[in-house]
C-alpha positions as CSV (number, residue, x, y, z in Angstrom):
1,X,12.2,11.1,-0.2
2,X,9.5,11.1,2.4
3,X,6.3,8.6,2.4
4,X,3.5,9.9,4.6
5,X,0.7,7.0,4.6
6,X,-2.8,7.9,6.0
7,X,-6.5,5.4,5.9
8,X,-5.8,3.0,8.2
9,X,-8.2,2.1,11.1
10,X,-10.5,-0.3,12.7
11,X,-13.1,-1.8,10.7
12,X,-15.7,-4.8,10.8
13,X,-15.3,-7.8,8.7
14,X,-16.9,-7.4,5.4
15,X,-15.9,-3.6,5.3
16,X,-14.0,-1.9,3.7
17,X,-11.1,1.4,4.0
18,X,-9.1,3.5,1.6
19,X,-4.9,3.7,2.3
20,X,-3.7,6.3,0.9
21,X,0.5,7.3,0.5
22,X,2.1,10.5,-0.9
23,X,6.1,10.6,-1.7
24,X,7.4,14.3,-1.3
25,X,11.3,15.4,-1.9
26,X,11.9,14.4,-5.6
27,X,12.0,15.5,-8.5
28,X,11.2,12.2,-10.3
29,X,7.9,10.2,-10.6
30,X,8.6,7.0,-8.5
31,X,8.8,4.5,-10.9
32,X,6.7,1.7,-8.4
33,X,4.6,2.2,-5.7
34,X,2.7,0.0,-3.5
35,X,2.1,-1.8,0.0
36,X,3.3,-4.2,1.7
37,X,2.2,-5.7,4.9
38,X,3.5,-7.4,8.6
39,X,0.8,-9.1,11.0
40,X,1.9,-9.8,13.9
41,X,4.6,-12.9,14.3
42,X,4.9,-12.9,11.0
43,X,7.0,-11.8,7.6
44,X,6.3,-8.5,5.7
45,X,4.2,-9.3,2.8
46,X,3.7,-7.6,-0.4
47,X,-0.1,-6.9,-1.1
48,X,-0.3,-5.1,-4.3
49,X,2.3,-2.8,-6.6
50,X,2.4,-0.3,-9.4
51,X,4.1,0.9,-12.0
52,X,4.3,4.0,-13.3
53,X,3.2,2.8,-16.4
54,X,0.0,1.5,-15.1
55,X,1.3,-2.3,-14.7
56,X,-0.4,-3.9,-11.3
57,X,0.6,-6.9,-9.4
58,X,-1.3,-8.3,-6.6
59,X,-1.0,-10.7,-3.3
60,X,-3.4,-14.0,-4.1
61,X,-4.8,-13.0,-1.0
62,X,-5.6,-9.3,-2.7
63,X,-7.2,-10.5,-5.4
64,X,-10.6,-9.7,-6.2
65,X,-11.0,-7.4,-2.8
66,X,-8.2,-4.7,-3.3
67,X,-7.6,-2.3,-5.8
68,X,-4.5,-0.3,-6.1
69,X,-4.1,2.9,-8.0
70,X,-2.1,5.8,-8.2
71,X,-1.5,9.9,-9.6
72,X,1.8,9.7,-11.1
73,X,1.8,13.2,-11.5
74,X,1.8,13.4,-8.2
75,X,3.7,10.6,-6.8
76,X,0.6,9.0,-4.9
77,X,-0.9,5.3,-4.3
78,X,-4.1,4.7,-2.8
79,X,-5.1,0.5,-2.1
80,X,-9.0,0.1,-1.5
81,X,-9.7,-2.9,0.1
82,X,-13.4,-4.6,0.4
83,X,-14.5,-7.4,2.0
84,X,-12.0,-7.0,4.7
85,X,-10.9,-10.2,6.6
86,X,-9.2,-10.8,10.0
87,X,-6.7,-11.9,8.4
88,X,-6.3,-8.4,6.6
89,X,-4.8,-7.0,10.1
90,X,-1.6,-6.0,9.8
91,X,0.7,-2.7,9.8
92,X,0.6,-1.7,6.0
93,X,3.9,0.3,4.8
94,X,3.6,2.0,1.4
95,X,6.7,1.9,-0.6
96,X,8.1,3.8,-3.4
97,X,11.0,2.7,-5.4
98,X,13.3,4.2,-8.9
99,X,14.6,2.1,-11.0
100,X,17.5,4.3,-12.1
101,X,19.3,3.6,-8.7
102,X,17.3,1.0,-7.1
103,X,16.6,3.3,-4.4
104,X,13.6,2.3,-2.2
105,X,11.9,4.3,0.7
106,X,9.0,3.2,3.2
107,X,6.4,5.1,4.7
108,X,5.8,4.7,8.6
109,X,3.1,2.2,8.7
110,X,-0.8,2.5,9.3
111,X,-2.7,-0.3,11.3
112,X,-5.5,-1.9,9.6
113,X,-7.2,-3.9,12.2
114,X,-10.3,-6.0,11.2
115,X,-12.4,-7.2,13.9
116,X,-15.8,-7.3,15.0
């Protein structure tokens, strides 16, 4: 299973960007998807997941700004984050996981970097 990630970039505080992650090579809809993030000097994080079922779970520091979503059918997860912080920068790595073997795959990381 392959996870290409795309949407990162530079943005000013108070804006806002679109992540998007697409998990090629299976058969099978991923049964969770989501992000997770690392800032520098500091522990991967998880931001926000979801099921494939529609179920959401988000970072306290997520909610209210970032909205995760996904195609099931097509084994994608987008986060949109608003209002952007500096505290938002960090490498964000999608994930996709399958609860029949509790198999989980990362995608290579895009940098979100909030600054003005």
């Amino acid at each position: 299973v392959q996870l290409q990630a795309s949407g990162g970039g530079l943005v000013q505080p108070g804006g806002s960007l679109r992540l998007s992650c697409a998990a090629s090579g299976t058969d099978f809809i991923v049964n969770v998807m989501g992000w997770y993030r690392q800032a520098p000097g500091k522990q991967r994080e998880l931001v926000a997941s979801m099921s494939s079922t529609g179920v959401s779970n988000y970072a306290n520091s997520a909610k209210g700004r970032f909205t995760i979503s996904r195609d099931t059918a097509k084994n994608t997860v987008y986060l949109q984050m608003n209002s952007l912080k500096p505290e938002d920068t960090a490498v964000y790595y999608c994930y996709a996981y399958f609860l029949l073997t509790s198999e989980q795959y990362w995608g290579q990381g895009t940098q979100v970097t909030v600054s003005s």
